[in-house]
N, CA, C and O atoms as a printed pandas DataFrame, in Angstrom:
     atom_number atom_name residue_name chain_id  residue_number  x_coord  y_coord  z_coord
0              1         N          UNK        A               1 -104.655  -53.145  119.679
1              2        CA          UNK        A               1 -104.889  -52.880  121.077
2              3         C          UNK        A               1 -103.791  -53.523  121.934
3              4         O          UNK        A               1 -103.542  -53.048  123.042
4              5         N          UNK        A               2 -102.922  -54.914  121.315
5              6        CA          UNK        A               2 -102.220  -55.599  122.244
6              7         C          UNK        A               2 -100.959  -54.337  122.099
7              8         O          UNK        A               2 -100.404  -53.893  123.104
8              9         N          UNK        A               3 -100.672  -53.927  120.894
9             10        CA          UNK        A               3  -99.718  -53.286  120.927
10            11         C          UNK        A               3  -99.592  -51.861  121.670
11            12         O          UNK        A               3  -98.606  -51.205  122.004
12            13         N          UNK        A               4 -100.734  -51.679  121.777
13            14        CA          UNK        A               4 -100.962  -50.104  122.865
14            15         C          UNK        A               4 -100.848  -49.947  123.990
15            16         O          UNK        A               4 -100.457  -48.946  124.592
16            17         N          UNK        A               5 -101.372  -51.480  124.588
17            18        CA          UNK        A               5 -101.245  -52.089  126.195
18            19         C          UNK        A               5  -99.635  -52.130  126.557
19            20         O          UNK        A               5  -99.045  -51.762  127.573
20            21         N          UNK        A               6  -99.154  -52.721  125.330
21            22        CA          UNK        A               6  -97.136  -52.767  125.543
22            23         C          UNK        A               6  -96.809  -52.081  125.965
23            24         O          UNK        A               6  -95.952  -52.134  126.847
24            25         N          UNK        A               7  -97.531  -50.752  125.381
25            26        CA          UNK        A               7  -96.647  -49.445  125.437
26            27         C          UNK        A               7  -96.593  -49.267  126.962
27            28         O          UNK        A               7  -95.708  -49.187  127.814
28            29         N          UNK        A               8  -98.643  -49.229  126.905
29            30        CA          UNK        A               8  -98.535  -48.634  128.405
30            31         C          UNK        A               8  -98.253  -49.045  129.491
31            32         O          UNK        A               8  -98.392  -48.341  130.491
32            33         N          UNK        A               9  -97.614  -50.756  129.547
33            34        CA          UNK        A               9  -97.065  -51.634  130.521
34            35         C          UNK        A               9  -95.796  -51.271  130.405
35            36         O          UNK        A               9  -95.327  -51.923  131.338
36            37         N          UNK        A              10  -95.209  -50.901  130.102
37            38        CA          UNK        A              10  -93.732  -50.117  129.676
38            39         C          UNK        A              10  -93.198  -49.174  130.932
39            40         O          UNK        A              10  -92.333  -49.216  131.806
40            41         N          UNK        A              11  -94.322  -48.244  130.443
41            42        CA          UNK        A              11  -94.396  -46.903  131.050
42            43         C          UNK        A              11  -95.104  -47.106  132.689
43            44         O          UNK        A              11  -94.975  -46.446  133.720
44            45         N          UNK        A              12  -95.638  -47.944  132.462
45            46        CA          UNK        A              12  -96.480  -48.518  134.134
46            47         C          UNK        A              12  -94.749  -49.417  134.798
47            48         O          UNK        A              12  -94.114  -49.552  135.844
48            49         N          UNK        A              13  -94.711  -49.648  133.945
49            50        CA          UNK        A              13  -93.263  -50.652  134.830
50            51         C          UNK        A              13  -92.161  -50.006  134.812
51            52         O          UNK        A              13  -91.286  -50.534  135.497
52            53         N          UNK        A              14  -91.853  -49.002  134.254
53            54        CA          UNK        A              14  -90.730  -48.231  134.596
54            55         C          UNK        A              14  -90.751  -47.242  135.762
55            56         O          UNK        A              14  -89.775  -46.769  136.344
56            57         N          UNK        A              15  -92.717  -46.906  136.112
57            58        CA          UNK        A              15  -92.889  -46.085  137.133
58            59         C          UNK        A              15  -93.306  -47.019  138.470
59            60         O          UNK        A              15  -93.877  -46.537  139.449
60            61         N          UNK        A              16  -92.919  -48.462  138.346
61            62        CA          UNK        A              16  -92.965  -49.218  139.323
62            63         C          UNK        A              16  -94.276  -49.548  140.169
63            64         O          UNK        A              16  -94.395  -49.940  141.330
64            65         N          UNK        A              17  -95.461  -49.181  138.934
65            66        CA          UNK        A              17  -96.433  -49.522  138.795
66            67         C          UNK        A              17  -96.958  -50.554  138.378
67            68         O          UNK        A              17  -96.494  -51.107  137.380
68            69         N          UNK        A              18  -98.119  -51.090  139.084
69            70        CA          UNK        A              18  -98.700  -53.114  138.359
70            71         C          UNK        A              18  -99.785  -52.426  139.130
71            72         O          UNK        A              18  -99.808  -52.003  140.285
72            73         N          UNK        A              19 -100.689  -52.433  138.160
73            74        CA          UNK        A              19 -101.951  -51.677  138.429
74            75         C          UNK        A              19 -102.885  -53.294  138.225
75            76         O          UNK        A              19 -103.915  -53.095  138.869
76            77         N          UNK        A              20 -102.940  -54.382  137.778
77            78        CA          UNK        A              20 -103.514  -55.197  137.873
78            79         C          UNK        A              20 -102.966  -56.739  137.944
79            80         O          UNK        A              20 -101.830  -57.077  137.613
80            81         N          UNK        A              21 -103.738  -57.397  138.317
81            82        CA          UNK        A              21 -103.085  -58.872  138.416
82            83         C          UNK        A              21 -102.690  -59.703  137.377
83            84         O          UNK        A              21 -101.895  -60.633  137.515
84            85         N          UNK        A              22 -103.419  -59.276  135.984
85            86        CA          UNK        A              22 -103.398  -60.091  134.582
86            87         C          UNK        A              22 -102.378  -58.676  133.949
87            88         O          UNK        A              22 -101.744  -57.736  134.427
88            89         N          UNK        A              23 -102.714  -59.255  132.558
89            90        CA          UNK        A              23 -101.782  -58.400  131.602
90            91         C          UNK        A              23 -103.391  -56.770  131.477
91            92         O          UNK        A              23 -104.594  -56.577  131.654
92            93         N          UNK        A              24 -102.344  -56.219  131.134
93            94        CA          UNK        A              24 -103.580  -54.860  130.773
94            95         C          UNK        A              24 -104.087  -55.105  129.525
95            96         O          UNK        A              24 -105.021  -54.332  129.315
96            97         N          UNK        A              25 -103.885  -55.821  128.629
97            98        CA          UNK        A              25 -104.712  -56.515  127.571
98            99         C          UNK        A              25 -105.555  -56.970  127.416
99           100         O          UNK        A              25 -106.543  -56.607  126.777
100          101         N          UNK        A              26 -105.161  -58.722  128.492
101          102        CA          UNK        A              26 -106.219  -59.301  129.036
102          103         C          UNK        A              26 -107.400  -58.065  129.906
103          104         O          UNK        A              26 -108.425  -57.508  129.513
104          105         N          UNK        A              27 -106.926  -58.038  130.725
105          106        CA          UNK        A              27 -107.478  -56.476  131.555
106          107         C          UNK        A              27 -108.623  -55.583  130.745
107          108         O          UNK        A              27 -109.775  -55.545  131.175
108          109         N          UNK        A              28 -108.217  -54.843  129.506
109          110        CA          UNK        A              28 -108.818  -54.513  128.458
110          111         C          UNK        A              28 -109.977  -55.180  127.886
111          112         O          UNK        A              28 -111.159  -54.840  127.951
112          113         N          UNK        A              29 -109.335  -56.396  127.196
113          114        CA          UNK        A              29 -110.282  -56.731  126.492
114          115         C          UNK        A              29 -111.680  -57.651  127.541
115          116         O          UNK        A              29 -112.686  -58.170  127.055
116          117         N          UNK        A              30 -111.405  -57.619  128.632
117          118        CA          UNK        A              30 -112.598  -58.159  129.817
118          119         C          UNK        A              30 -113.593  -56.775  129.696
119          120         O          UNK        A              30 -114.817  -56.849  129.805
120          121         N          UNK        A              31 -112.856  -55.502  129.453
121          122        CA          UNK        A              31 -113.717  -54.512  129.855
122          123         C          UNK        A              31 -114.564  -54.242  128.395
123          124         O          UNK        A              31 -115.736  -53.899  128.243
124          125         N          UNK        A              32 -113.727  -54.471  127.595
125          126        CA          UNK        A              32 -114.377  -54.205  126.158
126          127         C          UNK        A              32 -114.970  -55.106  126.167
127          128         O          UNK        A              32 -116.087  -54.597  126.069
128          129         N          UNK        A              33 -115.152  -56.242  126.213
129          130        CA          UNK        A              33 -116.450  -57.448  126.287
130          131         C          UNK        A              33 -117.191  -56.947  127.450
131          132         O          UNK        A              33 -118.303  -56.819  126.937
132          133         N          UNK        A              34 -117.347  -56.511  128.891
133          134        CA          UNK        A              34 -118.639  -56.051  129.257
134          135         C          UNK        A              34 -119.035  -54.536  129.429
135          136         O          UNK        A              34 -119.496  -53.882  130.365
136          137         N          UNK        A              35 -118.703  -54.283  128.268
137          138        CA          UNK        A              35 -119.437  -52.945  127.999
138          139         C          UNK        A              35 -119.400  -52.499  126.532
139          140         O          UNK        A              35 -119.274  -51.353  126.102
140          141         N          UNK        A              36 -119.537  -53.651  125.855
141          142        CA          UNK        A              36 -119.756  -53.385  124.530
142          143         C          UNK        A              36 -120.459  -53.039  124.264
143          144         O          UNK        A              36 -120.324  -52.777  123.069
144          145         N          UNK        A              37 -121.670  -52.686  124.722
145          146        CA          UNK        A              37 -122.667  -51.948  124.172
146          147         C          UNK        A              37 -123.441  -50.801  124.994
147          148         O          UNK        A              37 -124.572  -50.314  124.974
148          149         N          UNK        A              38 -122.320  -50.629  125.688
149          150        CA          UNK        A              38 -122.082  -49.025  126.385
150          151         C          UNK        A              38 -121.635  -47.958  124.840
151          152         O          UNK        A              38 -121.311  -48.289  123.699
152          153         N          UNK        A              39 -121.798  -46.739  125.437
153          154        CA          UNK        A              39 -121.131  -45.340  124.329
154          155         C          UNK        A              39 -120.117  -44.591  125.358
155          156         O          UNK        A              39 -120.279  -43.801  126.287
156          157         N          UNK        A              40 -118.933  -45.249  124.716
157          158        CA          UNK        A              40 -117.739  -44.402  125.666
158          159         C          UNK        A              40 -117.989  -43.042  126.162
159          160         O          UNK        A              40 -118.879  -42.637  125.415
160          161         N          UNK        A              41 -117.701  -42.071  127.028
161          162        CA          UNK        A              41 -117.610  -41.251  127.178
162          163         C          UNK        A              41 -116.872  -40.121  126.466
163          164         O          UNK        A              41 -117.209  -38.940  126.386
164          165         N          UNK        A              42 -115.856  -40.695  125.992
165          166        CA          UNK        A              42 -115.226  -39.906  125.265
166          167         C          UNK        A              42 -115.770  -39.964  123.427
167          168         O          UNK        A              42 -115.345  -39.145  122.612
168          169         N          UNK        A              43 -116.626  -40.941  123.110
169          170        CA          UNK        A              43 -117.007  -41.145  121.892
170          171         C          UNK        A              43 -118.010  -39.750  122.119
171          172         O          UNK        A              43 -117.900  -38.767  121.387
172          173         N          UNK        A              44 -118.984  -39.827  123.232
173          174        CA          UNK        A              44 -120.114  -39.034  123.068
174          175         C          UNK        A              44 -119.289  -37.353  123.086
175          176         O          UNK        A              44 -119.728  -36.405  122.435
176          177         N          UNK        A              45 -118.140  -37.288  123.906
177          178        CA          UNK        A              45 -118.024  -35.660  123.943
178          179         C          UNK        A              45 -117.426  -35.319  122.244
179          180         O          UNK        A              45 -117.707  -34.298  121.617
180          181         N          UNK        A              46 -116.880  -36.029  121.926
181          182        CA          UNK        A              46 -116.677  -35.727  120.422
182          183         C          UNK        A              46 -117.556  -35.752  119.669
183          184         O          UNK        A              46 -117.918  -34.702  119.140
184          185         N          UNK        A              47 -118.265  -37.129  119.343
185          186        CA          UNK        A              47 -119.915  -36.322  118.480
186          187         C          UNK        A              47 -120.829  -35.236  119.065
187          188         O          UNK        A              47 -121.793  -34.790  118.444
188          189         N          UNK        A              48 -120.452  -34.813  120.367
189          190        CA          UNK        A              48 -121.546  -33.397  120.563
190          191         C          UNK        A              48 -120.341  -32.626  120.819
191          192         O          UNK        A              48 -120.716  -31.928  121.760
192          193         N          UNK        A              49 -119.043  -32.279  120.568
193          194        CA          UNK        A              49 -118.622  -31.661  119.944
194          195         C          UNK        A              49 -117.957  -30.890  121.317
195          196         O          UNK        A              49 -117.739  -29.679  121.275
196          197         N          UNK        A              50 -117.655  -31.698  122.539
197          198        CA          UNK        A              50 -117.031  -31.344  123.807
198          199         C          UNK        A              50 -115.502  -31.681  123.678
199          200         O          UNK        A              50 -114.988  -32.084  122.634
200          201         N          UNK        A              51 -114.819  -31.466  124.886
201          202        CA          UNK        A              51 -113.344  -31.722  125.020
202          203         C          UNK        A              51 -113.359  -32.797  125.476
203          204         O          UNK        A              51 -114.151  -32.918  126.410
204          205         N          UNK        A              52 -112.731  -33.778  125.178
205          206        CA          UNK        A              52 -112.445  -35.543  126.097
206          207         C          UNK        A              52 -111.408  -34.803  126.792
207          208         O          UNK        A              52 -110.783  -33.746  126.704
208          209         N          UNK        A              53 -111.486  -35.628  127.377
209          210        CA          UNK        A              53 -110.087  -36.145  128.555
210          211         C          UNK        A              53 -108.993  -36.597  127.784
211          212         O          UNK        A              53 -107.997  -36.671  128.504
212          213         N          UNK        A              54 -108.845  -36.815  127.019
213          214        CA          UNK        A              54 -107.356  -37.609  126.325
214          215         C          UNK        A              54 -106.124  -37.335  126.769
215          216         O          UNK        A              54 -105.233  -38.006  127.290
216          217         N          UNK        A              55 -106.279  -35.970  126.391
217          218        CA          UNK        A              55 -104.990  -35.176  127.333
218          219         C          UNK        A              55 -104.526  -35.763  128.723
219          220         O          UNK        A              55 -103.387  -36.116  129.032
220          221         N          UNK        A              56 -105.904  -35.789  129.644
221          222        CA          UNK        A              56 -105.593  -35.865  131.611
222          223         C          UNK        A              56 -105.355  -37.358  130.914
223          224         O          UNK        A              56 -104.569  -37.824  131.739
224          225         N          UNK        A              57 -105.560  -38.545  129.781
225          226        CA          UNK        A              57 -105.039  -39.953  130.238
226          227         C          UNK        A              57 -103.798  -40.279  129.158
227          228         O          UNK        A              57 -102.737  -40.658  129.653
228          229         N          UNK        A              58 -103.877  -40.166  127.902
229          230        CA          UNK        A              58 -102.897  -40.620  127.377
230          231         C          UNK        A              58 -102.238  -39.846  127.031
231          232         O          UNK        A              58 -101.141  -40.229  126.624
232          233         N          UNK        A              59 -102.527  -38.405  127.000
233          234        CA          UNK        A              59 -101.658  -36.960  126.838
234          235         C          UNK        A              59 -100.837  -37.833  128.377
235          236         O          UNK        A              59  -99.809  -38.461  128.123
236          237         N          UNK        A              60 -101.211  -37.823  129.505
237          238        CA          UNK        A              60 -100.523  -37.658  130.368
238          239         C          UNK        A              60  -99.563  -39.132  130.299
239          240         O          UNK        A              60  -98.570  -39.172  131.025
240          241         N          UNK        A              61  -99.839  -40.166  129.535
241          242        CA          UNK        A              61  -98.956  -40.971  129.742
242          243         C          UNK        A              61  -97.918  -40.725  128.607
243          244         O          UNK        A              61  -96.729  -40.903  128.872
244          245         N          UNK        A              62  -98.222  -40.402  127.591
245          246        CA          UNK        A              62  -97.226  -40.300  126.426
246          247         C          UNK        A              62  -95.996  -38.852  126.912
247          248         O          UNK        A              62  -94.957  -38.819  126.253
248          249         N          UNK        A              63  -96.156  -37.931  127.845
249          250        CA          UNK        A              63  -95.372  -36.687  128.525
250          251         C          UNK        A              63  -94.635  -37.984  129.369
251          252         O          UNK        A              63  -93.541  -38.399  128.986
252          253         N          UNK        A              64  -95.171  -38.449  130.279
253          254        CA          UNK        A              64  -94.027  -39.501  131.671
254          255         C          UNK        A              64  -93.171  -40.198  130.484
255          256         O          UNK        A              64  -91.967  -39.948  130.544
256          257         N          UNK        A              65  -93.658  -41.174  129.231
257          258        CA          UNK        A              65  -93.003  -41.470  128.341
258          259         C          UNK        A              65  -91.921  -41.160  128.024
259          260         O          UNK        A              65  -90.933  -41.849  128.275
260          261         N          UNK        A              66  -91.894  -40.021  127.388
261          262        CA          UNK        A              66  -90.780  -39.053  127.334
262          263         C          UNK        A              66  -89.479  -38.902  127.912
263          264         O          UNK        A              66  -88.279  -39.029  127.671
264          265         N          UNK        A              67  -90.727  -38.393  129.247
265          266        CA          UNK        A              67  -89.263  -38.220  130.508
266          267         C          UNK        A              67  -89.158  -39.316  130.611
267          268         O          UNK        A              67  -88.665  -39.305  131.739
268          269         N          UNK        A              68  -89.209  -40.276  130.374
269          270        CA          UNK        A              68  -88.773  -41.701  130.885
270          271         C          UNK        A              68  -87.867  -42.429  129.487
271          272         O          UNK        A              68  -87.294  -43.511  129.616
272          273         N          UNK        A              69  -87.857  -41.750  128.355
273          274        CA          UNK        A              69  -87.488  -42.485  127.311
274          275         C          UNK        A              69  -87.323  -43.034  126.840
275          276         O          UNK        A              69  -86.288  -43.346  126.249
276          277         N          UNK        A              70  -88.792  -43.633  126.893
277          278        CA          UNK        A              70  -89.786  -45.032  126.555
278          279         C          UNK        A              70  -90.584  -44.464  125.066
279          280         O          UNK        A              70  -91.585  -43.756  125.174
280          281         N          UNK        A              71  -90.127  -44.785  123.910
281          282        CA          UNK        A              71  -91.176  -44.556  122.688
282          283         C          UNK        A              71  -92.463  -45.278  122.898
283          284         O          UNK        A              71  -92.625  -46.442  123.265
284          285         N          UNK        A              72  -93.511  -44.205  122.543
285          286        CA          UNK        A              72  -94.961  -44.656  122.701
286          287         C          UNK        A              72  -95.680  -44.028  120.986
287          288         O          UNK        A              72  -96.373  -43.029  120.794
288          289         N          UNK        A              73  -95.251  -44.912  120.118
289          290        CA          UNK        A              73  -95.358  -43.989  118.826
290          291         C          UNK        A              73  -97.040  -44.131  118.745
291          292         O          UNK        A              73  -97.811  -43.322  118.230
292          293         N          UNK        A              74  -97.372  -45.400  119.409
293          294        CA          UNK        A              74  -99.354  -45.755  119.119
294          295         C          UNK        A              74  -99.878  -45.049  119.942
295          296         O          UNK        A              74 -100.941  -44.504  119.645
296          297         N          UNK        A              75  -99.510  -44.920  120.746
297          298        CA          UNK        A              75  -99.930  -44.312  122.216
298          299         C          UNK        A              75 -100.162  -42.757  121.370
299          300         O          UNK        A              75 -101.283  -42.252  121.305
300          301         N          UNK        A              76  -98.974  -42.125  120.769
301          302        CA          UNK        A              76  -98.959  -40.572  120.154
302          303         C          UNK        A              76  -99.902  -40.781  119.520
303          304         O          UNK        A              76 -101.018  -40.415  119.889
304          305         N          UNK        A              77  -99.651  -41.514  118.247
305          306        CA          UNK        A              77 -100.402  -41.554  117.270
306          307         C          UNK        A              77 -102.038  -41.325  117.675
307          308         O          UNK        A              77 -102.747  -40.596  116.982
308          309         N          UNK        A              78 -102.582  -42.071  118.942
309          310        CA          UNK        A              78 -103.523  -42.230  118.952
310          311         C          UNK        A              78 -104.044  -41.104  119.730
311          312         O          UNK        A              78 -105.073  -40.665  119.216
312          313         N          UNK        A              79 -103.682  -40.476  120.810
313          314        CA          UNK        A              79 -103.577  -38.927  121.106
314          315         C          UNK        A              79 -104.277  -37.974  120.009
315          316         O          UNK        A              79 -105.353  -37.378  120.063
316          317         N          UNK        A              80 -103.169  -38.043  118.860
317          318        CA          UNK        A              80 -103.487  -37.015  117.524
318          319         C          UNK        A              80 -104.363  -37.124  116.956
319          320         O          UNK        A              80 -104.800  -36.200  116.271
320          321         N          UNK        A              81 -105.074  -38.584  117.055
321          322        CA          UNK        A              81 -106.201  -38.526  116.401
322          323         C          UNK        A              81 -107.086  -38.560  117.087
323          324         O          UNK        A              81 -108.060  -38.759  116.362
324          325         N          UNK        A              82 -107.456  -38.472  118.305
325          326        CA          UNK        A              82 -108.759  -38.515  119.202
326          327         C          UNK        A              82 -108.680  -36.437  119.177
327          328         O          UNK        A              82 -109.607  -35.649  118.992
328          329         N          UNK        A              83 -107.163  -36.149  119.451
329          330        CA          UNK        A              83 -107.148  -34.255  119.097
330          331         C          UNK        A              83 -108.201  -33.747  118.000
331          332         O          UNK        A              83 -109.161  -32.978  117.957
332          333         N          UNK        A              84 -107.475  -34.620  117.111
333          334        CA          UNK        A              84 -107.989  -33.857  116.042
334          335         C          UNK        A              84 -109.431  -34.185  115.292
335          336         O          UNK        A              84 -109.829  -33.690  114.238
336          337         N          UNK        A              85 -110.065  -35.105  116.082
337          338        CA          UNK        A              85 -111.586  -35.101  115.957
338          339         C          UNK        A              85 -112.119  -34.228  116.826
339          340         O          UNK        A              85 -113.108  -33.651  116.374
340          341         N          UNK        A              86 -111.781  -33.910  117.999
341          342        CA          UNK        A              86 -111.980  -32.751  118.592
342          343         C          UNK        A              86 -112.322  -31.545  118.314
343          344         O          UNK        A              86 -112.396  -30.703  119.208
């Protein structure tokens, strides 16, 4: 997860973006500790067999990536596999 946050602090700081006061890690893992025992939204549209969003969030950051020519290989990687449970 620290390594996914890199990416996307990368791509947030090249678009002259600071979307929070801490690291997006720290950031992260505050949210994953209070809602751990929430069911993501995107967990539930895949076991009932809907479209997530992946695309409108990390589809859309791994494309600015690109044009920005910033490698986001976890960021892809992880895209392809939220796709292809889909």
């Amino acid at each position: 997860m620290k390594s996914i946050c890199h990416e996307v602090e990368a791509v947030l700081s090249s678009m002259n973006l600071n979307l929070f006061q801490q690291s997006l890690f720290d950031e992260a893992v505050k949210v994953a500790n209070n809602t751990a025992q929430n069911r993501s939204s995107m967990l539930t549209d895949v076991l009932q067999g809907r479209p997530t969003e992946i695309d409108y969030i990390t589809g859309y950051l791994c494309e600015r990536a690109k044009t920005l020519g910033i490698d986001t290989p976890l960021n892809d990687q992880l895209l392809l596999q939220v796709k292809n449970l889909s």
